[in-house]
VEXNU-937308 format. One line per field, with one value per residue (C-alpha): residue number from 1; x, y, z. Coordinates in nm, 3 decimals, decimal comma, padded with zeros to 5 digits. Layout:
<doses>
num	NUM;...
X	X;...
Y	Y;...
Z	Z;...
</doses>
This chain:
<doses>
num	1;2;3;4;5;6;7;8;9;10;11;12;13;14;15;16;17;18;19;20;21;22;23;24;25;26;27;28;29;30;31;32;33;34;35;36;37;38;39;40;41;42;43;44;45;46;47;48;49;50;51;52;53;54;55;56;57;58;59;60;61;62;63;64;65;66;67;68;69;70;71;72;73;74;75;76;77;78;79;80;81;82;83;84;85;86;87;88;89;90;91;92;93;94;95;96;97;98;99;100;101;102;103;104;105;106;107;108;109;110;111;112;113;114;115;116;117;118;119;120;121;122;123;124;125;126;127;128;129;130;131;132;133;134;135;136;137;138;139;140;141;142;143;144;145;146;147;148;149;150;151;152;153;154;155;156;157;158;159;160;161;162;163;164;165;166;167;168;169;170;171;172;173;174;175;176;177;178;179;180;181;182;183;184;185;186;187;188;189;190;191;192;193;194;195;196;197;198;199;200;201;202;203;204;205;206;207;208;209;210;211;212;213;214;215;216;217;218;219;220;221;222;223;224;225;226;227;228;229;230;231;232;233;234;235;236;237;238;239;240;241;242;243;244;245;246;247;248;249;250;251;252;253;254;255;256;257;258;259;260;261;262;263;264;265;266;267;268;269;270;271;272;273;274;275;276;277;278;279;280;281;282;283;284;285;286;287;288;289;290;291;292;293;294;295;296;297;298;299;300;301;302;303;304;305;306;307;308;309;310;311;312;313;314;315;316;317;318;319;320;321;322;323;324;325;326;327;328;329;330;331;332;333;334;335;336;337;338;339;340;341;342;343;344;345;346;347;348;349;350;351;352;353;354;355;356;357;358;359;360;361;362;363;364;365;366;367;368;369;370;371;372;373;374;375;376;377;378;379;380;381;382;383;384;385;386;387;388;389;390;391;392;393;394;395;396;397;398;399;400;401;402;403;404;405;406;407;408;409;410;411;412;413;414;415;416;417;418;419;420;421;422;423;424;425;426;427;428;429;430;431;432;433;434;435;436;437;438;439;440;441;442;443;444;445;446;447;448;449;450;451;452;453;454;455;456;457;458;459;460;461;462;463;464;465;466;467;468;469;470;471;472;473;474;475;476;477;478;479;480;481;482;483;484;485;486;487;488;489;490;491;492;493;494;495;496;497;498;499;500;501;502;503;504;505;506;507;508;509;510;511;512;513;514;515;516;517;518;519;520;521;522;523;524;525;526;527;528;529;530;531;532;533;534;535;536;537;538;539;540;541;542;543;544;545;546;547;548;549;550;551;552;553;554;555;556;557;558;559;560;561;562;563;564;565;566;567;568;569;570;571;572;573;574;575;576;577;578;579;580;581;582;583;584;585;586;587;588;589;590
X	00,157;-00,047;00,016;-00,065;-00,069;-00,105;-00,129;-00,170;-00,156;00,010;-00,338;-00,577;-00,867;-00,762;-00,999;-00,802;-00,605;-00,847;-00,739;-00,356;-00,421;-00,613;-00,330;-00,098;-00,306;-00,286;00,095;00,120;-00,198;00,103;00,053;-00,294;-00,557;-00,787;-00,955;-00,860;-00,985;-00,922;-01,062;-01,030;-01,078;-01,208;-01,227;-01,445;-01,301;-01,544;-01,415;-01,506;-01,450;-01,502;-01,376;-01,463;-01,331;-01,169;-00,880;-00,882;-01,056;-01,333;-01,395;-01,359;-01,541;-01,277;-01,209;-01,568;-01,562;-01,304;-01,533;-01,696;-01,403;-01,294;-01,036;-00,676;-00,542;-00,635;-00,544;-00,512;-00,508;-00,439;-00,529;-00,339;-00,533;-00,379;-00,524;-00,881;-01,173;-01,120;-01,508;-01,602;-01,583;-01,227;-01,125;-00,916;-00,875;-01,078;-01,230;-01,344;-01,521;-01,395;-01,155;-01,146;-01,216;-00,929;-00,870;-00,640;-00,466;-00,210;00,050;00,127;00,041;00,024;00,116;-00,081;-00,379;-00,592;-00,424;-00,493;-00,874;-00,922;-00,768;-01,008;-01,286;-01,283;-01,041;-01,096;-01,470;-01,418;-01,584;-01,388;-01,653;-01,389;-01,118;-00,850;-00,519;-00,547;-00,840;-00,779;-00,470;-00,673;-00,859;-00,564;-00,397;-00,789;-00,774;-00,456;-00,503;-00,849;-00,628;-00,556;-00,915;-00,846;-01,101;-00,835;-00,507;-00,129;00,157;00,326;-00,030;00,013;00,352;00,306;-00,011;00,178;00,479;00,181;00,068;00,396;00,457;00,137;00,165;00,372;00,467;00,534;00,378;00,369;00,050;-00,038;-00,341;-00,536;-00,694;-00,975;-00,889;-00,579;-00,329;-00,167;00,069;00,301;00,480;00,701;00,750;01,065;01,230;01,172;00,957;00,748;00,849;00,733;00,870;00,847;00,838;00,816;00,705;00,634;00,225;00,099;-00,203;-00,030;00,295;00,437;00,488;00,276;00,358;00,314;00,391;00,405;00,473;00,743;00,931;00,808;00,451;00,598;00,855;00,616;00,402;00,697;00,755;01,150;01,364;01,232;01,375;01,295;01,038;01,284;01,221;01,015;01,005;00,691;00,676;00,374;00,251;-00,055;-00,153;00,022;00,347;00,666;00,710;00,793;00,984;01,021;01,103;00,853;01,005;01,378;01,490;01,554;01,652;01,673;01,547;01,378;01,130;01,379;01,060;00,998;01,329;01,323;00,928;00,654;00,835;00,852;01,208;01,195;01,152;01,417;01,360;01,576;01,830;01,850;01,797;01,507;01,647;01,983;01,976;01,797;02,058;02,264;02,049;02,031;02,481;02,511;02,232;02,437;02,759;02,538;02,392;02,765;02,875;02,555;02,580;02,924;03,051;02,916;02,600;02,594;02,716;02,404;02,203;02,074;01,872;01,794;01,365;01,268;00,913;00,745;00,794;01,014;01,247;01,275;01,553;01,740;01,692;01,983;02,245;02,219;02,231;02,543;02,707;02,647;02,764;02,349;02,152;01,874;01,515;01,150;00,986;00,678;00,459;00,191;-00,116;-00,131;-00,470;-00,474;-00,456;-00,158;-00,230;-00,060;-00,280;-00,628;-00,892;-00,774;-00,570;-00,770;-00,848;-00,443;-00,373;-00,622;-00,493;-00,162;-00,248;-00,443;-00,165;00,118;00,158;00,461;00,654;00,647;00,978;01,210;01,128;01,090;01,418;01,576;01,732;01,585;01,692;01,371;01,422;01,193;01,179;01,082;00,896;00,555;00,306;00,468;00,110;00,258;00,626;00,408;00,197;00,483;00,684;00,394;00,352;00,737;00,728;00,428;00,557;00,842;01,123;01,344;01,467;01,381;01,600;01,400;01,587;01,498;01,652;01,494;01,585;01,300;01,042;00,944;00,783;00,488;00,476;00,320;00,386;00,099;00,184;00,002;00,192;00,049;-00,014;00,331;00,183;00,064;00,472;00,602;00,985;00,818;00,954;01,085;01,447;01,554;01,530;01,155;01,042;01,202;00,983;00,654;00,699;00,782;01,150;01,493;01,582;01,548;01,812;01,787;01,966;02,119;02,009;02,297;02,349;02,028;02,114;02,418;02,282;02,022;02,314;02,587;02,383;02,277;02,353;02,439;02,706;02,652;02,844;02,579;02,256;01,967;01,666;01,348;01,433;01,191;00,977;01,322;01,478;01,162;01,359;01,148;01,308;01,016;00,960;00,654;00,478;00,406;00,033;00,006;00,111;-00,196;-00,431;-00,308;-00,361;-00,755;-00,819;-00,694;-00,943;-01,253;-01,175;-01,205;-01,477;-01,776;-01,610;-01,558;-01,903;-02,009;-01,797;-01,911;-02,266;-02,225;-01,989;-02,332;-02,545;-02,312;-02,281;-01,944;-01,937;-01,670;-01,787;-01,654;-01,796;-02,107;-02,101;-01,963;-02,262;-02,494;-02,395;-02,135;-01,771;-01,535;-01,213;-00,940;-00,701;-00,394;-00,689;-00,806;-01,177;-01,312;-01,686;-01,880;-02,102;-02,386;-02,630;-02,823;-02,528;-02,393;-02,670;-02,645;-02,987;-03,049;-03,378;-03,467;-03,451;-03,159;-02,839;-02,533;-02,469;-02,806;-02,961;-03,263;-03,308;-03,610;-03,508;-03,195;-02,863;-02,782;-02,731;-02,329;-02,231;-02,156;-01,998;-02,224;-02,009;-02,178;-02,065;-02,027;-02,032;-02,063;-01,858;-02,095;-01,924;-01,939;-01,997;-01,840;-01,822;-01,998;-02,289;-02,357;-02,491;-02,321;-02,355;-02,468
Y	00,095;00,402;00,711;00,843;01,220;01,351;01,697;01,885;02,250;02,436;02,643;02,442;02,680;02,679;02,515;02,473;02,119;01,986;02,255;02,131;01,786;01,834;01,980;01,704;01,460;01,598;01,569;01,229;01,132;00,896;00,691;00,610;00,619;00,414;00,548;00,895;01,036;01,268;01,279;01,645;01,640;01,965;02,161;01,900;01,616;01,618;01,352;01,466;01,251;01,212;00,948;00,751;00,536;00,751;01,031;01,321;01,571;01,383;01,245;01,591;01,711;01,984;02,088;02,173;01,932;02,064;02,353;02,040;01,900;02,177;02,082;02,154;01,802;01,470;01,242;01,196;00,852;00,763;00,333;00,178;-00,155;-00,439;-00,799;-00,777;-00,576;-00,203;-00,128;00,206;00,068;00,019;00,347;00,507;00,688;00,403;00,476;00,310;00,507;00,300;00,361;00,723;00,763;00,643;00,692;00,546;00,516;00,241;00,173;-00,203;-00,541;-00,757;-01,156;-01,288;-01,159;-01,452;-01,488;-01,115;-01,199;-01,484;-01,312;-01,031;-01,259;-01,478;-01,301;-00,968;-00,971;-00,682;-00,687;-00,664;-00,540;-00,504;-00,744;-00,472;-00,545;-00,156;-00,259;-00,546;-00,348;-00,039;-00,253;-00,459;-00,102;-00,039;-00,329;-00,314;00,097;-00,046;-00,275;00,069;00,100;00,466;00,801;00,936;00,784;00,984;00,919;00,635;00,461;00,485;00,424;00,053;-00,026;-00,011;-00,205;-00,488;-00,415;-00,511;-00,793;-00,933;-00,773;-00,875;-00,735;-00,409;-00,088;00,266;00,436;00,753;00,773;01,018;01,025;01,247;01,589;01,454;01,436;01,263;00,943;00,821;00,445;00,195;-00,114;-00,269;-00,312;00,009;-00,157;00,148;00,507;00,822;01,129;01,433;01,786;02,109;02,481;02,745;02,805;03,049;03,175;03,220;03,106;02,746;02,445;02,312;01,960;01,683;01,353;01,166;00,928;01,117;01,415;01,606;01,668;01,869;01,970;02,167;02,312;02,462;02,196;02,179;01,979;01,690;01,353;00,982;00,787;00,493;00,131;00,022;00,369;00,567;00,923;01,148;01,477;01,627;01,975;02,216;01,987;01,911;01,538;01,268;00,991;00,618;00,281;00,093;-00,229;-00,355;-00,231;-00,547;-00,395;-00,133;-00,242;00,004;-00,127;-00,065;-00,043;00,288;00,419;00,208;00,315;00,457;00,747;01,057;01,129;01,476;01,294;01,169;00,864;00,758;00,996;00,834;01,077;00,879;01,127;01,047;00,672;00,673;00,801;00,595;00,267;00,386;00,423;00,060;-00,070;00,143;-00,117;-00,401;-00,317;-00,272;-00,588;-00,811;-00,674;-00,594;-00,280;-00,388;-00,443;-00,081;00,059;-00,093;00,119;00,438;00,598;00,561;00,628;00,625;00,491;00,736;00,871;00,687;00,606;00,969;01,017;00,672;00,676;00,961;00,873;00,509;00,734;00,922;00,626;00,436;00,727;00,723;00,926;01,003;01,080;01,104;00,949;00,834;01,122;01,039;01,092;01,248;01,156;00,795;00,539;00,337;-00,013;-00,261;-00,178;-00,210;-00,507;-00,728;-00,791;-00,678;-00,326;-00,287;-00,319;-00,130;00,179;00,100;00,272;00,541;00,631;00,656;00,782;00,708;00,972;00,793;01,009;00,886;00,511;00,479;00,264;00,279;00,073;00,125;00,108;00,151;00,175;00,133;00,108;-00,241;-00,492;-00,649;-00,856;-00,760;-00,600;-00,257;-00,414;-00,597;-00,335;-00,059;-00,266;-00,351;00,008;00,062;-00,173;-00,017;00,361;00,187;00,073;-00,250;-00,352;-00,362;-00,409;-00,334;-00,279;-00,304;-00,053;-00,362;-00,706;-00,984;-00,972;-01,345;-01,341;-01,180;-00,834;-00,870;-00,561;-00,306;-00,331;-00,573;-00,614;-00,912;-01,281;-01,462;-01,669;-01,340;-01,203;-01,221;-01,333;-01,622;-01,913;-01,752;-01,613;-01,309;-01,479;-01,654;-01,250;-01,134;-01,369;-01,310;-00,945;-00,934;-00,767;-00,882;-00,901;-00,781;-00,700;-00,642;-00,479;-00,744;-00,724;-00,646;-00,349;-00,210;-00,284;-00,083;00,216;00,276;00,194;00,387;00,728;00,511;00,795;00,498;00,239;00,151;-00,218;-00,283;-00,075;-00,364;-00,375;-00,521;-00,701;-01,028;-00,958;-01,064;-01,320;-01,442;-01,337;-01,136;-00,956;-01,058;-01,431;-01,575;-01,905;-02,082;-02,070;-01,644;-01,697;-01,946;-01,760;-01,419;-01,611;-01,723;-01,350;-01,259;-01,506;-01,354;-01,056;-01,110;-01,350;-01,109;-00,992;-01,313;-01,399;-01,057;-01,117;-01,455;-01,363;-01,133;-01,344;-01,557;-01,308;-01,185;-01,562;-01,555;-01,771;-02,082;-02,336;-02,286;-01,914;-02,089;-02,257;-01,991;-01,805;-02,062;-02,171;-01,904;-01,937;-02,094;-01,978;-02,308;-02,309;-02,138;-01,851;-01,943;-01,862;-02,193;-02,320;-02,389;-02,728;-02,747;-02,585;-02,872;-03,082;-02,784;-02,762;-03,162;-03,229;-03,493;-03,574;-03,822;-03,536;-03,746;-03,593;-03,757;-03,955;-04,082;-03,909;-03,726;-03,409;-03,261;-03,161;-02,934;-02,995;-02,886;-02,445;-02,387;-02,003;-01,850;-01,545;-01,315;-01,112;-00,748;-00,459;-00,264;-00,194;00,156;00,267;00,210;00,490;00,833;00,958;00,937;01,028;00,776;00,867;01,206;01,198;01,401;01,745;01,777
Z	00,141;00,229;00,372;00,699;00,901;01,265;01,345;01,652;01,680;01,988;01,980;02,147;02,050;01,686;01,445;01,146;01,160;00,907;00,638;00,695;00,720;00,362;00,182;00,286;00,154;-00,161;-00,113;-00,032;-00,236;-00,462;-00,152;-00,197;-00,416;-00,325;00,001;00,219;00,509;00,831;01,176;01,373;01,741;01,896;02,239;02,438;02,298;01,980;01,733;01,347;01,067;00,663;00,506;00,160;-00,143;-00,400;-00,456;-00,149;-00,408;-00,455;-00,091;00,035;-00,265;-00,393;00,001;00,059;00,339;00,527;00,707;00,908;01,018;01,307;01,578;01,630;01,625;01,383;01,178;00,767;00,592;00,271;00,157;-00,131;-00,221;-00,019;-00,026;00,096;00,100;-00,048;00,119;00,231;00,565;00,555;00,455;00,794;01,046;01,224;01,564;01,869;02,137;02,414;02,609;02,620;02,197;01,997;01,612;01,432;01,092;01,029;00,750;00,681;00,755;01,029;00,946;01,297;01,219;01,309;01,643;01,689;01,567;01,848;02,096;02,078;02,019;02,316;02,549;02,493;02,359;02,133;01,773;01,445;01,212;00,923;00,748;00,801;01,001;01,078;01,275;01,453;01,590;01,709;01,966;02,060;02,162;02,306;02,539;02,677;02,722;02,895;03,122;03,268;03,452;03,549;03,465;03,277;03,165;03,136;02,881;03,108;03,049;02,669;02,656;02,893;02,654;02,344;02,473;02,573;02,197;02,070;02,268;02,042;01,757;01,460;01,114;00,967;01,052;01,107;01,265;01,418;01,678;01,852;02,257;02,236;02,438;02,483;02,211;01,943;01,931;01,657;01,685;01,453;01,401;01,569;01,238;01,098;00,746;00,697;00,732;00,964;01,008;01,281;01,230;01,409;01,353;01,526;01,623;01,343;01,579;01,945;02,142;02,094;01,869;01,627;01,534;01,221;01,184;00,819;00,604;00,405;00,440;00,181;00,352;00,633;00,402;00,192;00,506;00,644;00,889;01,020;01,277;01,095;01,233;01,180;01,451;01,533;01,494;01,832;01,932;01,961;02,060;02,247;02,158;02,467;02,346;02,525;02,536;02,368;02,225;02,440;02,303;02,428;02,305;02,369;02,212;02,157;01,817;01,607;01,283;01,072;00,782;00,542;00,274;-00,053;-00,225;-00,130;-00,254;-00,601;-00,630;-00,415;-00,236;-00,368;-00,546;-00,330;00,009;00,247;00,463;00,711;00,628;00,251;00,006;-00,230;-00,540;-00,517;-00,452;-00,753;-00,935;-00,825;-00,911;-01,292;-01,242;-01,167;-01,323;-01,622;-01,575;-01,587;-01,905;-02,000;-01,876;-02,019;-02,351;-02,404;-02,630;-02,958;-02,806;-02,634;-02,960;-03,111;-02,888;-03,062;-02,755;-02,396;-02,325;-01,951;-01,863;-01,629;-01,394;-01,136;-01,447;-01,531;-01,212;-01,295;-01,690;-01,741;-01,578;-01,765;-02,051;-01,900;-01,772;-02,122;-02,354;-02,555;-02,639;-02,347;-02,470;-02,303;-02,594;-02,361;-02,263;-01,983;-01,893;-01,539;-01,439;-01,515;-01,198;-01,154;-01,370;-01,180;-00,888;-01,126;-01,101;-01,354;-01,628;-01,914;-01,762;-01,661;-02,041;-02,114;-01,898;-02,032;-02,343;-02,194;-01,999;-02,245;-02,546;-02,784;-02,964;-03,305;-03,483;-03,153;-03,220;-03,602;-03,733;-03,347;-03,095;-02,841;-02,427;-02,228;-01,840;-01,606;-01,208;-01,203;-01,380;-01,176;-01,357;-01,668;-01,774;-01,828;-01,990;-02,263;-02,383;-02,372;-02,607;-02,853;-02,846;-02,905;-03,205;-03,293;-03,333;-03,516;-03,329;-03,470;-03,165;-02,801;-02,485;-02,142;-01,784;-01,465;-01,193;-00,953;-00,924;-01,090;-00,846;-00,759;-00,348;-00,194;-00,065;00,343;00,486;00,303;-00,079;-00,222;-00,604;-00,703;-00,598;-00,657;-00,966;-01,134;-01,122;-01,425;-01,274;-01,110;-01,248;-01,513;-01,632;-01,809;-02,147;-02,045;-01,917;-02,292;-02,497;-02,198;-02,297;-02,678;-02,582;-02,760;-02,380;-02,058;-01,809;-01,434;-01,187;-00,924;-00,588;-00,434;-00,641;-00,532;-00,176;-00,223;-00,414;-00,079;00,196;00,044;00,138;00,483;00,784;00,933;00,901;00,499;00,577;00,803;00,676;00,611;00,380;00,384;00,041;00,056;-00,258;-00,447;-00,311;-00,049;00,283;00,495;00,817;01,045;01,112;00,835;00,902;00,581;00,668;00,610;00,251;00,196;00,407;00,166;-00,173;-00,013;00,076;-00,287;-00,384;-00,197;-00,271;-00,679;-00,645;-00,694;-01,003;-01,133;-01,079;-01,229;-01,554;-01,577;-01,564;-01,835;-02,100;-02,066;-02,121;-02,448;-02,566;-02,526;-02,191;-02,207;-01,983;-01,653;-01,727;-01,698;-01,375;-01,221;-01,337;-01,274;-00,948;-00,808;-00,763;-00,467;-00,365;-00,325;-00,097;-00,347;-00,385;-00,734;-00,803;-00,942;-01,016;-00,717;-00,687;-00,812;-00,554;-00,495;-00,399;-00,219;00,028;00,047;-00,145;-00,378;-00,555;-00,334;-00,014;00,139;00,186;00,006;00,287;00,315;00,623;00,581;00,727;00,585;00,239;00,337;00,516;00,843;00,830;00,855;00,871;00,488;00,420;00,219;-00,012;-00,065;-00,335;-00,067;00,302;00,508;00,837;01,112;01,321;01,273;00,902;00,585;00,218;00,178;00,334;00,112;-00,267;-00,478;-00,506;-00,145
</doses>
């Protein structure tokens, strides 16, 4: 999940798309906050760009940035840590300078990305530089715009590329892009996984429309943006300065199928996506998951109840009207810390229960000698649920019940929201009763899937019988077709992508004595990633490089004293964009 922008003002003079693009990072920064950036395009067809690891204030250090950013049309992007690198050089909008200078910022996952990879390699002969899906589809949509072979291309010629994009691309997504001089472009995948919106105001420096595209309503919401409406599944829509939007589906639509993980978690409860208010489907998941808490424990077990506590803050909207619909007592008992990451997204365990604590604080009179109810959104790695109830029992509370406005969550994620690897989920393999002891909790209780469905459809501006989620992190039913192969390719990128810090932590367990053994292999010889994506020791590195002490290989051919070179992947702390300029590229202060 991440969150992405295009704006283009009806001013083509104006130099202030930057500033605008800044402030709505800030409002969809909940999005992303691992990586930001924005790329302004000027009169000439100048592309400017800053971009870096870390939260929008400090990549565009307090907004200081901004004044070198002019143009009246660009792009914002917000990353959220998916499976993979989370390098400098993947933070978006990415750019390519051919054809015509395209940037690009991209909101999911794509589950044929090795196809994509060869294709480019030997047919198309473009370089990937990056292990982002984001770009591997910017020079798909490069090459087939390049198919064009024309000075300078119209809307018809976007329009045909992307329906030749589609035709290889598959997955979720949402992306906005920008032709240098030319305009913007916003398009969505045919089964409508990730959200964008369209909005429209009136040019605040001369005659016209100004236009924005998001992730969520409540960007252009907040700058005054109106006539918002929903970019269709398959359909992608064209804004050239000077121009009104033009809209065309470029691809059949196959589904409508909203991630429900937005509504139960990641979108803002003020936003609206697809015509479902986020607030009020909330509301309505804390109403039934209300009457299963009734049902499972029964009305001496609600009786024994004394008060409802919310975890926040997605809880805080569904919390109340469990409270309301089970006749308790409602109380924010857990106060948080604003300026504390989210922990199920941190590297590794031991820091996520770590920030746990720093995040929450427990209100020790509401818990001492209570029953208490504590609702949450959902329940991931179970991190967060284990170290909220120790501190529940800790402020004093004699018994603990924990609910989940979500169903268990048992699959992988594969369209941009990397939870967790499927053995790190606390529901896999395990029931209700198996999470309760996991967690320390007298029980846990979860809302049933088809509740939740209900609770999002119900509001549906479409036909609620027929409304369909993307629901596969529960039950392991994705709406796009997945070959058995992406899930073990996902696990081995999971694997690379901890391996360094494996290593590191190994290395210094040894140099604290406190190293168990395969601790030290790994820090004497390095780690290797298996095939399920669990960092194990590597060989020893004279068998690895097929040396023995005789200077024969293991299979008995000499060759010099070393084996024959294969290709290894060097794994770096970190690696700059090689286009343009970044945050990266300035010290502090500067």
């Amino acid at each position: 999940m991440c969150g992405i922008l295009a704006l283009i003002l009806s001013n083509s003079t104006s130099t202030t798309a930057a500033v605008e693009l800044h402030d709505a990072l800030y409002l969809l920064q909940h999005r992303g906050q691992d990586a930001c950036g924005i790329a302004t395009c000027a009169a000439g067809g100048r592309i400017y760009q800053c971009k870096g690891n870390g939260l929008a204030s400090k990549v565009f250090h307090e907004g200081s940035r901004i004044q070198d950013l002019p143009g009246f049309m660009g792009l914002g992007h917000l990353r959220y840590p998916t499976a993979g690198s989370s390098a400098n050089a993947e933070a978006q909008p990415f750019w390519v300078n051919s054809p015509y200078g395209i940037c690009f910022a991209h909101n999911g996952n794509l589950i044929n990305a090795p196809e994509l990879k060869r294709f480019l390699d030997y047919d198309a002969h473009r370089h990937i530089n990056t292990d982002s899906d984001s770009e591997l589809m910017l020079n798909i949509f490069a090459n087939e715009l390049n198919e064009t072979k024309k000075a300078r291309v119209n809307e018809e010629d976007l329009f045909s590329s992307l329906e030749r994009m589609y035709k290889r691309c598959v997955g979720g997504w949402a992306c906005t892009a920008m032709l240098a001089g030319f305009g913007v472009m916003g398009f969505r995948d045919p089964y409508g996984i990730r959200p964008m919106v369209l909005g429209s105001r009136p040019s605040r420096d001369g005659e016209g429309m100004d236009y924005m595209m998001a992730s969520e309503s409540v960007a252009l919401d907040q700058l005054e943006y109106t006539n918002i409406v929903d970019i269709k599944p398959g359909q992608a829509v064209i804004i050239r300065k000077g121009s009104p939007p033009i809209f065309r589906q470029v691809h059949p639509q196959l589904a409508y199928a909203p991630d429900i993980f937005e509504y139960v978690y990641f979108a803002r409860p003020d936003t609206i996506l697809d015509g479902i208010s986020v607030l009020r489907c909330r509301e309505i998941m804390g109403e039934k998951l209300g009457a299963t808490i009734q049902k499972v424990l029964g009305p001496a077990g609600v009786k024994d109840i004394d008060v409802v506590i919310p975890l926040p803050e997605t809880a805080l909207t569904c919390a109340p009207k469990v409270a309301d619909y089970l006749g308790i007592q409602y109380c924010t008992a857990f106060v948080k810390n604003r300026y504390i990451f989210r922990t199920f997204i941190m590297p590794g365990q031991e820091a996520r229960q770590k920030g746990v604590r720093r995040k929450l604080n427990a209100i020790k009179s509401e818990f001492k000698g209570r029953n208490v109810l504590l609702v949450d959104d959902s329940i991931v790695r179970g991190t967060t649920s284990r170290e909220i109830v120790s501190m529940a029992r800790d402020a004093g509370a004699r018994k603990v019940i924990v609910a989940s406005c979500a169903p268990p969550i048992t699959h992988a994620h594969i369209y941009g929201i990397d939870l967790a690897s499927p053995r790190e989920l606390v529901a896999h393999e395990r029931d209700a009763p198996a999470i309760a002891a996991h967690i320390g909790a007298d029980a846990v209780i979860y809302q049933s899937l088809e509740d939740l469905k209900r609770s999002c459809a119900e509001l549906s501006p479409r036909d609620p019988a027929t409304q369909e989620f993307e629901v596969g992190v529960f039950c392991g039913k994705y709406v796009t077709p997945v070959d058995e192969s992406y899930f073990r390719r996902l696990e081995q990128v999971r694997g690379k992508s901890k391996k360094m810090k494996i290593v590191e932590n190994a290395k210094e367990a040894v140099l604290h004595g406190v190293a168990n053994e395969d601790e030290v292999k790994i820090a004497v010889n390095g780690g290797k990633v298996r095939e399920d994506g669990e960092v194990v020791p590597a060989e020893d590195k004279k068998r690895s490089m097929g040396v023995q002490v005789n200077g024969t290989t293991p299979n008995g051919h000499t060759v010099n004293g070393f084996s024959e070179p294969t290709e290894v992947e060097q794994s770096v702390r970190e690696r700059m964009d090689i286009s343009l300029h970044n945050f990266g590229d300035y010290t502090e202060g500067t």
